[in-house]
BAZA-48778 format. One record per residue (C-alpha): x, y, z; residue in one letter. Coordinates in steps of 0.1 Angstrom, whole numbers, plus 5000, padded with zeros to 4 digits. Each point is the difference from the previous one (the first is absolute). Layout:
// residues N
XYZa/...
***
This chain:
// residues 157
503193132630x/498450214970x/496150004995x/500649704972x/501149805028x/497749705011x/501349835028x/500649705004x/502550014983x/501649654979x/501749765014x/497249895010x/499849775034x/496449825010x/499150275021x/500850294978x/498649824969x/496549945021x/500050335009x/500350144963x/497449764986x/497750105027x/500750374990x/499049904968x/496949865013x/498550285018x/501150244972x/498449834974x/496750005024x/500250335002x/499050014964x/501450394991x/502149944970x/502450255007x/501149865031x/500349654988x/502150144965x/502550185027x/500949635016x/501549934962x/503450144981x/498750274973x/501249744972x/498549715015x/499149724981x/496349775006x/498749724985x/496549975018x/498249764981x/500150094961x/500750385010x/503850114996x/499750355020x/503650175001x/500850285020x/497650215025x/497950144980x/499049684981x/499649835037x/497550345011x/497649904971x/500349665009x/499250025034x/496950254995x/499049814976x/499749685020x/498850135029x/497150174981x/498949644990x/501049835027x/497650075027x/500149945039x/503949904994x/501749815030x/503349854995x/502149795021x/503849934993x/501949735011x/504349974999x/500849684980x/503750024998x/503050274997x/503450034987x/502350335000x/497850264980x/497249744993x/496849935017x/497349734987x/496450025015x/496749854997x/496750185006x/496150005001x/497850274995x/496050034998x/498050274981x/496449994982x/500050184966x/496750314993x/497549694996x/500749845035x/502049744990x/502849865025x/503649874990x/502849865019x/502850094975x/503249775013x/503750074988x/503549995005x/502450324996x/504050004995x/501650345012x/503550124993x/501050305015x/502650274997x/502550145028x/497250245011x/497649805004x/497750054973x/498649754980x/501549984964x/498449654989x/496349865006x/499249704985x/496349905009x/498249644994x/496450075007x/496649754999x/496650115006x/497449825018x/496550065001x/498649955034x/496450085019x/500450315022x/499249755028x/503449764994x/501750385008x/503350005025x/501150314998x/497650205020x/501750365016x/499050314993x/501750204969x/504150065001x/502749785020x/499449655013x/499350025038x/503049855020x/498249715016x/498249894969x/501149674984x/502749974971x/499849784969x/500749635016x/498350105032x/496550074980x/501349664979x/501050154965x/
***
């Protein structure tokens, strides 16, 4: 396998496409752009709300970008359904913007990738809600979701 490989690799199965959205999770919790950018083909193609990053680079400013207003980001994804190169999730994640303020932003992702493993498509529905710092569920320290700590329809989202 070269360095552009991301195993798993498609066809995907239920464990191997849980295992890739988790990957995904504790990347993007990781919150260092050029880690996350590596996860995705250097010609990939986003729609993330009404942004339409393409390729790496575009993703890098992105990402720094959004986690430079996005404070305190914790994400959580969960595997809604897979097919060959295709994997559809849903996800929560909390962060409080430079005046305090706390969001839940709520979404749903559709993922196609190539024979290495890389993402090539992201397609991202995302809703923001404001919430009080007290109605918080995400609550571990910076960086990857603790093993034992509840999932999306465990914590009832």
């Amino acid at each position: 396998m070269t360095q552009d490989t991301r195993p798993p690799l498609p066809p995907f199965t239920h464990a191997t496409a849980t295992q890739k959205v988790r990957m995904a999770e504790d990347g993007w919790n990781s919150r260092d752009p050029e880690r996350v950018a590596l996860a995705y083909t250097p010609d990939s193609r986003w729609r993330n709300r009404a942004e339409f990053p393409v390729g790496r680079d575009e993703i890098k400013v992105f990402l720094t970008r959004k986690w430079t207003r996005e404070l305190d980001y914790r994400l959580i994804k969960e595997l809604w359904a897979f097919a060959d190169t295709r994997i559809a999730v849903r996800f929560a994640y909390e962060w409080r913007d430079d005046a305090g303020n706390w969001f839940r932003s709520h979404g749903n992702e559709n993922w196609d990738f190539d024979e290495a493993g890389l993402m090539r498509l992201r397609f991202a529905s995302i809703n923001d809600q404001p919430i009080q710092e007290s109605a918080r569920k995400f609550h571990w320290p910076q960086g990857p979701r603790p093993a034992d700590h509840p999932g999306l329809s465990d914590l009832g989202l």
